[in-house]
C-alpha positions as CSV (number, residue, x, y, z in Angstrom):
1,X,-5.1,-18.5,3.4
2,X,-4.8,-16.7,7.2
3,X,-8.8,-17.3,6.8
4,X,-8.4,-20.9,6.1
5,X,-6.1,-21.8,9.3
6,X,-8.3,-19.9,11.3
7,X,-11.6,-21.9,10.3
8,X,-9.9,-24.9,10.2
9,X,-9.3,-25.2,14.1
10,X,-13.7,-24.7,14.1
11,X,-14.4,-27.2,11.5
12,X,-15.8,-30.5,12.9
13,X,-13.4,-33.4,12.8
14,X,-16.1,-35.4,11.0
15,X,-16.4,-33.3,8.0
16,X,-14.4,-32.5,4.6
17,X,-12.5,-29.5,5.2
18,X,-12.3,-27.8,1.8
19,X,-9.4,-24.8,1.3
20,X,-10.6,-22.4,-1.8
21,X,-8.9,-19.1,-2.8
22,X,-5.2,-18.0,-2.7
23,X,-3.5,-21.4,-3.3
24,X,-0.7,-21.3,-5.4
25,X,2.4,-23.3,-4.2
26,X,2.6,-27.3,-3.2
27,X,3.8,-25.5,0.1
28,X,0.5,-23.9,0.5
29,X,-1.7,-27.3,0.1
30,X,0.9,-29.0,2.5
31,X,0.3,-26.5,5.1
32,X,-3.4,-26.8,4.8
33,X,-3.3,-30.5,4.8
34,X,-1.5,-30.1,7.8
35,X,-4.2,-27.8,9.5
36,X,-6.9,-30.5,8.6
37,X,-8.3,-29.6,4.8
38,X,-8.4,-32.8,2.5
39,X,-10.2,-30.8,-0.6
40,X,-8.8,-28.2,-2.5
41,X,-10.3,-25.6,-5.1
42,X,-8.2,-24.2,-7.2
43,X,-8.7,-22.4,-10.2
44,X,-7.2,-18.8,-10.7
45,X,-3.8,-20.4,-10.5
46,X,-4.7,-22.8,-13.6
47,X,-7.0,-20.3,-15.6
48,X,-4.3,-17.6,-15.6
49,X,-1.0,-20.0,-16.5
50,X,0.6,-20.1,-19.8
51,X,0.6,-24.1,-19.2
52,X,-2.2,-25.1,-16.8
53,X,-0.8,-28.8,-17.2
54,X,3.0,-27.7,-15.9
55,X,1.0,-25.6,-13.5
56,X,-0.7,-28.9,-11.6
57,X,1.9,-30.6,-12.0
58,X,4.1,-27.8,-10.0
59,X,1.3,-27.5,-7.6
60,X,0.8,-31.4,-7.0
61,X,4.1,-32.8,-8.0
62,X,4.6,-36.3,-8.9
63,X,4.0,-38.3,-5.8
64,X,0.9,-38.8,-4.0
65,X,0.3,-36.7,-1.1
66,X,-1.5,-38.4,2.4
């Protein structure tokens, strides 16, 4: 993620920022969306959950995040 924030301040304002590796908490995607990213890619945190369905749902929540 430390990789992320610093690449984000480079990225050009007119492209999709997309965070990928280490994302695990809603906390962490609300940081990043805060830096600038509007993509995520996660998978490690959904391939290695007992319930990948309670997993997004504790990553994303239930409301929609702008």
């Amino acid at each position: 993620m430390d990789a992320s924030f610093r690449l984000a301040a480079l990225m050009p304002p007119d492209v999709v920022a997309v965070a990928e590796s280490g994302l695990k908490t809603a906390n962490d995607l609300d940081r990043l969306h805060a830096a600038g990213y509007r993509a995520f890619l996660v998978g490690e945190r959904f391939m290695t959950a007992a319930d990948p369905g309670e997993a997004l749902r504790s990553l994303v929540g239930s409301g929609a995040r702008a």
